[in-house]
C-alpha positions as CSV (number, residue, x, y, z in Angstrom):
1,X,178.6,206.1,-96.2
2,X,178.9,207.9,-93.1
3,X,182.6,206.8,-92.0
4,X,182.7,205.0,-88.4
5,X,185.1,202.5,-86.3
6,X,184.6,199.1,-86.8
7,X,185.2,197.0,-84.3
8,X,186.0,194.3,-86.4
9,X,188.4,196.0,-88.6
10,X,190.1,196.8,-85.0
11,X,190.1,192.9,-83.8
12,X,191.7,192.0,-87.6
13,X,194.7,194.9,-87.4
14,X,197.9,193.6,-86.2
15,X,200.4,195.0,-84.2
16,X,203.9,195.4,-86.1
17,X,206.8,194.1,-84.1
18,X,209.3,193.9,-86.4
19,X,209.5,194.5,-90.5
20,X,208.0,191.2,-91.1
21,X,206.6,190.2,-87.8
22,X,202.7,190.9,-86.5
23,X,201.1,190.3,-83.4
24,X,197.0,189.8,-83.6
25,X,194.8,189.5,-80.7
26,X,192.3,186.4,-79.8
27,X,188.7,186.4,-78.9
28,X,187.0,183.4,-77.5
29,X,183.3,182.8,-79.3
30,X,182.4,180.1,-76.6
31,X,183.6,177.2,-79.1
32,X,186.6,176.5,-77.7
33,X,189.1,176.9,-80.2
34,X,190.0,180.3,-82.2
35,X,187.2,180.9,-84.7
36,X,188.8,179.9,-88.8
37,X,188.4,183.2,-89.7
38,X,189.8,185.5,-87.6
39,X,193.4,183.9,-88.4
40,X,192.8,184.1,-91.7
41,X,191.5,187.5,-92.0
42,X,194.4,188.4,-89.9
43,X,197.0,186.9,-91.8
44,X,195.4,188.6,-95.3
45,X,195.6,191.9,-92.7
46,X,199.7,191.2,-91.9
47,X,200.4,190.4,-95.7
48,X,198.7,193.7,-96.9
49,X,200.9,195.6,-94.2
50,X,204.2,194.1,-96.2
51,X,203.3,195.5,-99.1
52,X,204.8,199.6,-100.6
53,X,201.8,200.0,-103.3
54,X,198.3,199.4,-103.9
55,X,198.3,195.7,-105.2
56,X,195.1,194.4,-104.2
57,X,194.4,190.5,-103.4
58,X,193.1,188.4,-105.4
59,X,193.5,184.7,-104.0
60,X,194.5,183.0,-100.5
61,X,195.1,179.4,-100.0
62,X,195.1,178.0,-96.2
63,X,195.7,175.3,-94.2
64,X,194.6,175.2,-90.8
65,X,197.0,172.9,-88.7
66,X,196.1,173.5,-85.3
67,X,193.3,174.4,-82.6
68,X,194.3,178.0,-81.7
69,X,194.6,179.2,-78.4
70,X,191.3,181.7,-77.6
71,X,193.5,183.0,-74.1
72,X,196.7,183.4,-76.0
73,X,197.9,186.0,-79.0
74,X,198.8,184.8,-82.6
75,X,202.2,185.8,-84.1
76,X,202.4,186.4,-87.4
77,X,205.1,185.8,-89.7
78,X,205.2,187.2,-93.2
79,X,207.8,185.6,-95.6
80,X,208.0,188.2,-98.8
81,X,208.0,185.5,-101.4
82,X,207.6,187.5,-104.9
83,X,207.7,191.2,-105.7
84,X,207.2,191.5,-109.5
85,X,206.6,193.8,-112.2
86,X,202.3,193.1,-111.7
87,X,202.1,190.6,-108.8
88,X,203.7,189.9,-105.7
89,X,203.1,187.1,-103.2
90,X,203.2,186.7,-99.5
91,X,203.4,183.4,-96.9
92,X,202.4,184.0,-93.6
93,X,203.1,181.8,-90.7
94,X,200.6,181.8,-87.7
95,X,202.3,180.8,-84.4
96,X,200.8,180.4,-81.0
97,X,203.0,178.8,-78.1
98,X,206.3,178.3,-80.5
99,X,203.8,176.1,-82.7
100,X,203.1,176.9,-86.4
101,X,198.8,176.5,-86.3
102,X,198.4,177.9,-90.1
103,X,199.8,178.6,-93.3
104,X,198.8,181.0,-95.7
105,X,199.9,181.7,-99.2
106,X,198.6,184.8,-101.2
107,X,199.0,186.4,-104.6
108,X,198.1,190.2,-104.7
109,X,197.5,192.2,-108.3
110,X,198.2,195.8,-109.0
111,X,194.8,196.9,-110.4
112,X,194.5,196.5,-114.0
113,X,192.3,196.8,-117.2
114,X,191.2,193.6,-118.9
115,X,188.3,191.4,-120.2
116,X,185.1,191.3,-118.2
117,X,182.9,188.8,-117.5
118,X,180.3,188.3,-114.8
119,X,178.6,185.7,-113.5
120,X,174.9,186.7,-112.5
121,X,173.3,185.0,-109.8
122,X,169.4,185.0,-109.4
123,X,169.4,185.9,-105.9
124,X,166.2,186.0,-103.4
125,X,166.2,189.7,-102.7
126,X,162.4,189.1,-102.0
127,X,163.5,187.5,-99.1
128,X,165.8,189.5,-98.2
129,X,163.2,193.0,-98.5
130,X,160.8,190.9,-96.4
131,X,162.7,190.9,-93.5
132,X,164.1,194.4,-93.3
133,X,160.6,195.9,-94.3
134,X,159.1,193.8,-91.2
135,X,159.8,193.6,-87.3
136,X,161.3,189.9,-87.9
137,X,164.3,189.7,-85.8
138,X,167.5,189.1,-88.5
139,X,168.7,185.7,-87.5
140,X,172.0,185.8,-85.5
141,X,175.1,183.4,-84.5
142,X,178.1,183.7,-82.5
143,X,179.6,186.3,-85.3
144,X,176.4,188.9,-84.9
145,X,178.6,191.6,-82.7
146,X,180.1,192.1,-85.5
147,X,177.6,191.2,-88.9
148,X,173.7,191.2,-89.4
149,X,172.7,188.0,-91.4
150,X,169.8,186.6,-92.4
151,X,169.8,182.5,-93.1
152,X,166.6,181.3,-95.6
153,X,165.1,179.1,-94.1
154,X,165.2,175.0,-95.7
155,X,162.1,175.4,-97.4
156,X,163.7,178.7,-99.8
157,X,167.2,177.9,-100.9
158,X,167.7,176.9,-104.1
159,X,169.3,173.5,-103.4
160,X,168.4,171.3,-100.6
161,X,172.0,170.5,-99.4
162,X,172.5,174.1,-99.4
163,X,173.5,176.9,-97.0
164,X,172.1,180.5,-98.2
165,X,172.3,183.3,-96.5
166,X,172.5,187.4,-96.5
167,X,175.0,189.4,-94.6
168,X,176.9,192.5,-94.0
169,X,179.2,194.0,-91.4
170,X,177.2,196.3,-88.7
171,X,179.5,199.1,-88.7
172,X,180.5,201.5,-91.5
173,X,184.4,200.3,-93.1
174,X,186.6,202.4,-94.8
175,X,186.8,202.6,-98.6
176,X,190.1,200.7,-99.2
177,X,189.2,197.3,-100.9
178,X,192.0,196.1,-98.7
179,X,189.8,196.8,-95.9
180,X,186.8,194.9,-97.1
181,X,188.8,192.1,-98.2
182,X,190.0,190.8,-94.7
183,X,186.4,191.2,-93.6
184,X,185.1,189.1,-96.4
185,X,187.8,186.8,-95.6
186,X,186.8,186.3,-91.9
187,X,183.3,185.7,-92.5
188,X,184.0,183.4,-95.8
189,X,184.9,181.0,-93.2
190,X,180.7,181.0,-91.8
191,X,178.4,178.2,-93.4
192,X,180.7,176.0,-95.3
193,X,181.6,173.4,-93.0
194,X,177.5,174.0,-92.1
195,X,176.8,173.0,-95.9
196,X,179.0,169.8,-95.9
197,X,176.5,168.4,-93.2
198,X,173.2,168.7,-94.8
199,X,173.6,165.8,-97.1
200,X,173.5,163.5,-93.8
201,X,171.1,162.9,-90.8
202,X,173.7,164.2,-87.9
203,X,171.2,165.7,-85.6
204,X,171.7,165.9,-81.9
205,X,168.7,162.9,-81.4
206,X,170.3,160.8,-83.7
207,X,173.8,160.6,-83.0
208,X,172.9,160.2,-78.9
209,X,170.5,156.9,-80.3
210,X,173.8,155.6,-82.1
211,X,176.2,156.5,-79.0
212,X,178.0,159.1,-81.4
213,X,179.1,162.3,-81.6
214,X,180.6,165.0,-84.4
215,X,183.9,166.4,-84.7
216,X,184.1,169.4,-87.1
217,X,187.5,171.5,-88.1
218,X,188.4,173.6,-91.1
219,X,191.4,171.9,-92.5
220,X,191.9,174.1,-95.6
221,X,190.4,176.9,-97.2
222,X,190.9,179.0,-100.6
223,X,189.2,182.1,-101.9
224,X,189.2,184.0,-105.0
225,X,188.7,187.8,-105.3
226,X,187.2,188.6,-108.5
227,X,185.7,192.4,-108.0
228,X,184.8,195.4,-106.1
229,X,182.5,195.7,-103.4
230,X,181.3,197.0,-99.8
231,X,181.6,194.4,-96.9
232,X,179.4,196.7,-94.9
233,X,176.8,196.0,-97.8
234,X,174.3,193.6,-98.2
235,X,176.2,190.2,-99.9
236,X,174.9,187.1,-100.4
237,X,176.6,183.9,-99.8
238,X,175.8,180.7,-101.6
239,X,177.5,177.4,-99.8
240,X,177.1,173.9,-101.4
241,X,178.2,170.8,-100.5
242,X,180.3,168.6,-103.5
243,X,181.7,165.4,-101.6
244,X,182.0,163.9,-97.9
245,X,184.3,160.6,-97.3
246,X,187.5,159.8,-95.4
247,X,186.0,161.3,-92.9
248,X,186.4,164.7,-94.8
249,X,183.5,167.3,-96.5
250,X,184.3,169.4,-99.6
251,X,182.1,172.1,-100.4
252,X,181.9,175.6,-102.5
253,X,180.9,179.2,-101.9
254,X,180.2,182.4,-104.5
255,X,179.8,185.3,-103.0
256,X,177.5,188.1,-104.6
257,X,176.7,191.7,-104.4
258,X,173.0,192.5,-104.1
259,X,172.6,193.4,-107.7
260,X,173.7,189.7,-108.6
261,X,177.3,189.9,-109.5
262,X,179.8,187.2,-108.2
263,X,182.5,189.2,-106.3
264,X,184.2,186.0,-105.3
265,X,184.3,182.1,-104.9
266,X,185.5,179.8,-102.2
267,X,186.4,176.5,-101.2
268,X,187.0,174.3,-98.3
269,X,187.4,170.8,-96.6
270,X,186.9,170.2,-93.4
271,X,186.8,167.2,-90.9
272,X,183.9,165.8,-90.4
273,X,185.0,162.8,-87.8
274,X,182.0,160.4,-85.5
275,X,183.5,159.1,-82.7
276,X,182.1,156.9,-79.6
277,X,180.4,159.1,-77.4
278,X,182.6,157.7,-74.2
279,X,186.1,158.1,-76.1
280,X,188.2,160.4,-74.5
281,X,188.1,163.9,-75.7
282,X,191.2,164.0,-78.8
283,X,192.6,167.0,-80.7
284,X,190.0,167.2,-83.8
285,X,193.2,166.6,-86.2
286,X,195.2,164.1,-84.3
C-alpha cells in the first residue's frame, strides 16, 4: 500500500516531555466530552513509546473516570510496571486539570511461535461488495474524517440486539502493528455502548412522552489482540449486547479481517442512566 500521513495516526502521537511523561492533544466531536477512544488509543500510543524492543500488545483494560476536557490537553503518565524475559506491562495515567480521568493497564508480548487457532466468522461481505460496487453513499458519523464505515441496516445483522458494521481508516498507515493497534483501539470504542441500547425502546419520541432523558458514558473497556492485520483494511465489527441493570449495559465485540478471521475481542460497560427531563444537568458518573 501506497504509504501516506494519517491524520489520525498524527492526532494519536504524543508529545514526550519527560522519560515517562506524554502530552496528547484533544479534539472536540460536538459531544461535549472527549471522545472514549482517543484517550485510550493514546494512552496504548504513550505505553508503546516506553518500550526498547518490538513487544507487541496484546490486551488493555480501562477505566474511564472522568468527562475529558475537549479545549484542554491530556497528560499522560506511564508507570513501567514489568519488564520480563517475554512480557512487560505498562499503567498509564490520563490527567487533565491535575485530575486523574483514566487508567489503563497493558500487557505487551514479544512475538512468538505457538498453537493456532481461529475463530471464523461468517461475515456479510455481500453487503459489503454492494455498497462499494454502487454510488450508495457509505454511512458516516462523527468519526468519518478519519474512517469509512458502512452500518447494515436492522433488517441484515445477524442478531436483532446487535450493532454490525464495516470499517477502515481513510488514509494509508504504516506497517508497524503498533501503528494499527492504537487505531483499532480508538475506534473499538464506536458501537458498543450503541449495542447495549437496542434491547430497550429509548427513542427520542418515547423518552419526551415519559418526561425522560438518556445519560450514556463508557465506564470501562478491555480488548484482546489476537493477530495481524491492516487498520486501513476493510474489518468488520460485531457488537452484542449481554446484560443492562443498575443502571449499567454490558456488551461484547469481535473484530474480523475480511476473509473471516477474528483479530480481536472486546468488552465494555457503560452507563446507561434516565433521569427527569427538568433535573439539573449532573456529571454522567456523579
Amino acid at each position: 500500500m501506497v504509504s501516506s500521513t494519517s491524520p489520525l495516526l498524527d492526532f494519536l502521537n504524543c508529545e514526550a516531555l519527560d522519560k515517562n511523561l506524554f502530552r496528547g492533544q484533544s479534539r472536540d466531536f460536538k459531544t461535549g466530552q472527549v471522545f472514549g477512544g482517543q484517550v485510550l488509543g493514546q494512552a496504548i500510543k504513550a505505553a508503546y513509546n516506553t518500550l526498547d524492543d518490538e513487544r507487541l500488545i496484546h490486551s488493555a483494560h480501562a477505566y474511564f473516570l472522568l468527562r475529558g476536557d475537549v479545549d484542554a490537553p491530556i497528560i499522560y503518565e506511564v508507570d513501567r510496571s514489568l519488564d520480563g524475559g517475554s512480557f512487560s506491562n505498562r499503567r498509564v495515567v490520563a490527567i487533565q486539570h491535575g485530575r486523574q480521568i483514566f487508567h489503563l493497564s497493558a500487557s505487551f508480548q514479544k512475538p512468538e511461535q505457538g498453537l493456532d487457532h481461529a475463530n471464523l466468522g461468517d461475515l456479510p461481505t455481500d453487503a459489503l461488495r454492494s455498497v462499494l460496487d454502487s454510488s450508495m453513499p457509505r454511512q458516516h458519523d462523527f468519526q468519518s474524517d478519519y474512517f469509512e464505515a458502512y452500518f447494515l441496516p436492522d433488517d441484515k445483522v445477524s442478531d436483532e440486539h446487535a450493532v454490525q458494521y464495516w470499517f477502515r481508516a481513510k488514509h494509508a498507515l504504516p506497517d508497524a502493528q503498533a501503528c494499527h493497534h492504537s487505531v483499532l483501539a480508538y475506534i473499538s470504542d464506536m458501537g458498543l455502548l450503541r449495542a447495549a441500547l437496542n434491547p430497550h425502546d429509548v427513542s427520542k419520541k418515547r423518552l419526551e412522552a415519559k418526561g425522560q432523558r438518556l445519560i450514556m458514558a463508557s465506564l470501562d473497556h478491555a480488548i484482546w489482540f489476537h493477530r495481524e492485520f491492516r487498520a486501513d483494511q476493510w474489518l468488520f465489527y460485531d457488537c452484542r449486547s449481554q446484560s443492562s441493570s443498575g443502571g449499567r449495559g454490558f456488551t461484547y465485540g469481535r473484530i474480523y479481517r475480511e476473509d473471516g478471521v477474528l483479530i480481536a475481542s472486546t468488552a465494555q460497560e457503560g452507563l446507561l442512566r434516565l433521569r427527569p427531563k427538568d433535573r439539573p444537568e449532573d456529571s454522567p458518573k456523579d
